[in-house]
C-alpha positions as CSV (number, residue, x, y, z in Angstrom):
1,X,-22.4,40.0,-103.0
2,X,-26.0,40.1,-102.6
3,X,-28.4,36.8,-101.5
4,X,-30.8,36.0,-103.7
5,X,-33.9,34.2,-103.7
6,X,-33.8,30.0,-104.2
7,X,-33.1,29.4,-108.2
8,X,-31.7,33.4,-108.8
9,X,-28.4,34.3,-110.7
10,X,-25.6,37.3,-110.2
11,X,-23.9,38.0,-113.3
12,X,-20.9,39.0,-111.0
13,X,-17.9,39.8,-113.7
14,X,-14.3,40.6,-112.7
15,X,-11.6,42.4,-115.4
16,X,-8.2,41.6,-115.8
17,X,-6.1,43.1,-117.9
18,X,-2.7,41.2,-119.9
19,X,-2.4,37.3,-120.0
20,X,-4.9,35.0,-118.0
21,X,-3.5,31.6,-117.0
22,X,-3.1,29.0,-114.8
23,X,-2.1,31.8,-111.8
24,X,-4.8,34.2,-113.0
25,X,-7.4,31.5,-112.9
26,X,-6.6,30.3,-109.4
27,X,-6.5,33.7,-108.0
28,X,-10.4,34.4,-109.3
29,X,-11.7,31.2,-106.7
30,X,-9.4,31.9,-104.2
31,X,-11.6,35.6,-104.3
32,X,-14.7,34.4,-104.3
33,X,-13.8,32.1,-101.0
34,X,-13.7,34.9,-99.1
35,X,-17.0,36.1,-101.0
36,X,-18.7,33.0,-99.8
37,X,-16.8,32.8,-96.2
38,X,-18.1,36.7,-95.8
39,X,-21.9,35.6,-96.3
40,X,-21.5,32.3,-94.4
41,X,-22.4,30.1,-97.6
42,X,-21.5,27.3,-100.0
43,X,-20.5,28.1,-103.6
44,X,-20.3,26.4,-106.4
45,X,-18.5,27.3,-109.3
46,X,-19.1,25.5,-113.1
47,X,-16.0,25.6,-115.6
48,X,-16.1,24.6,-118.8
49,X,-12.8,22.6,-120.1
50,X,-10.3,25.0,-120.6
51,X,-6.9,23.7,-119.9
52,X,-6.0,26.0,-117.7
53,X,-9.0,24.4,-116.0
54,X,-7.5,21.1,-116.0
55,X,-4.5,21.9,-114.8
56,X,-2.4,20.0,-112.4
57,X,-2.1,23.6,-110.2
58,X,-6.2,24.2,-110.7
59,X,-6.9,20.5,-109.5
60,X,-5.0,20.5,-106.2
61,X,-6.4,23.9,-105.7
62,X,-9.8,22.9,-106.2
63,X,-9.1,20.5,-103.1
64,X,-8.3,23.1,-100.7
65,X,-11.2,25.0,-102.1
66,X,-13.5,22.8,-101.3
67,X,-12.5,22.0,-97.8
68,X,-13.0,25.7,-97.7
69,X,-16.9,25.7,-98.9
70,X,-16.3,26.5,-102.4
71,X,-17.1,23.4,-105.2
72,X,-16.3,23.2,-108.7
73,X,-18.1,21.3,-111.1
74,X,-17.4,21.0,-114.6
75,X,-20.0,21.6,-117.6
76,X,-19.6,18.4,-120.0
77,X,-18.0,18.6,-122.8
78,X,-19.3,20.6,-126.0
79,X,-22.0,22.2,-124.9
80,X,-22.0,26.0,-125.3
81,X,-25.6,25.9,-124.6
82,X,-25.0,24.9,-121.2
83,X,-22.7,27.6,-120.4
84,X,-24.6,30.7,-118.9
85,X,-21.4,33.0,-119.8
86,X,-21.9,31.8,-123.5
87,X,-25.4,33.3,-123.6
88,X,-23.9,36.8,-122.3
89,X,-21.1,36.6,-124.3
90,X,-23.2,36.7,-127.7
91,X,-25.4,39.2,-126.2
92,X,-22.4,41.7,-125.1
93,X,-21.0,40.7,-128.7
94,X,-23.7,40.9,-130.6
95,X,-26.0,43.6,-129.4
96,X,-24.7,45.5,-126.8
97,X,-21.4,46.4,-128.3
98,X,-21.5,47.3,-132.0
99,X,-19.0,46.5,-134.1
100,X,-16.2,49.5,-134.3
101,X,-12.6,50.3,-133.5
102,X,-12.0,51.6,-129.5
103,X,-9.5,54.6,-129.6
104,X,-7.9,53.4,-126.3
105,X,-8.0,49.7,-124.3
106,X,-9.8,52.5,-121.4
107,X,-12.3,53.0,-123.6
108,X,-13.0,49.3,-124.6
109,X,-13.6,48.4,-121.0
110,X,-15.5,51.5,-120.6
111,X,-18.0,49.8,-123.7
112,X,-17.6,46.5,-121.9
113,X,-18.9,47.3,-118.6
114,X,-21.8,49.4,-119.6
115,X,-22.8,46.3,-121.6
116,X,-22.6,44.4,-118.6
117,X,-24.2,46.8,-116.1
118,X,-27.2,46.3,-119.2
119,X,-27.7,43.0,-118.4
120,X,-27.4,43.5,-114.8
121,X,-23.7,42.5,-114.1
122,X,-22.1,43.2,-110.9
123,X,-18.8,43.6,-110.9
124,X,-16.6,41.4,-108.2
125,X,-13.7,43.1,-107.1
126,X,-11.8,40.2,-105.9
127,X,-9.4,39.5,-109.1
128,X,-5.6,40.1,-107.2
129,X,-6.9,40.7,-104.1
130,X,-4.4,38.5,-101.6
131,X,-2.5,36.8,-104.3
């Protein structure tokens, strides 16, 4: 991960394929500690209120993650417009990705991460590293 100047943003993105729960969504911070341990930093992480975000298993994880220099905050309620992932989802939905069928799930991520890459994503390779 690279340091950016004070107020910048990585649009760092991570694929998993099959289900995402409770598991998948503690594996993703548990990543992103050693991310932040690597560079000798602080994160902080903002969640919108997903249940799987809310989840007795997130919760008490979110305690050891913070003793461990990663925070999590949550956006309030209802507001999209809050929510920097919302503002790349529409633009990966609506512009970068026409609408049209994928011959294959390879060639759907293929389309996905090019319109990433487009807006300058970063992929972090820490999804089921450890866990």
């Amino acid at each position: 991960m690279e340091r950016l100047p004070q107020g910048g943003w990585v649009l760092g993105y991570g694929l998993l394929e099959g289900r995402c729960g409770t598991g998948e969504v503690v594996a993703y911070p548990e990543g992103l500690i050693r991310e932040v341990a690597r560079e000798g930093v602080r994160g902080v992480v903002f969640l919108d209120n997903a249940p799987f975000h809310r989840s007795r298993a997130f919760r008490e994880a979110a305690g050891r993650w913070r003793e461990r220099g990663l925070e999590v905050a949550y956006l309030p309620r209802y507001s999209p417009h809050l929510n920097p992932v919302e503002s790349v989802r529409r633009r990966v939905k609506g512009f970068l990705m026409p609408r049209r069928h994928y011959g294959s799930v390879e060639e759907l991520k293929e389309a996905v991460v090019q319109a990433l890459e487009a807006l300058g994503g970063v992929e972090l390779k820490i999804l089921g590293e450890g866990t």
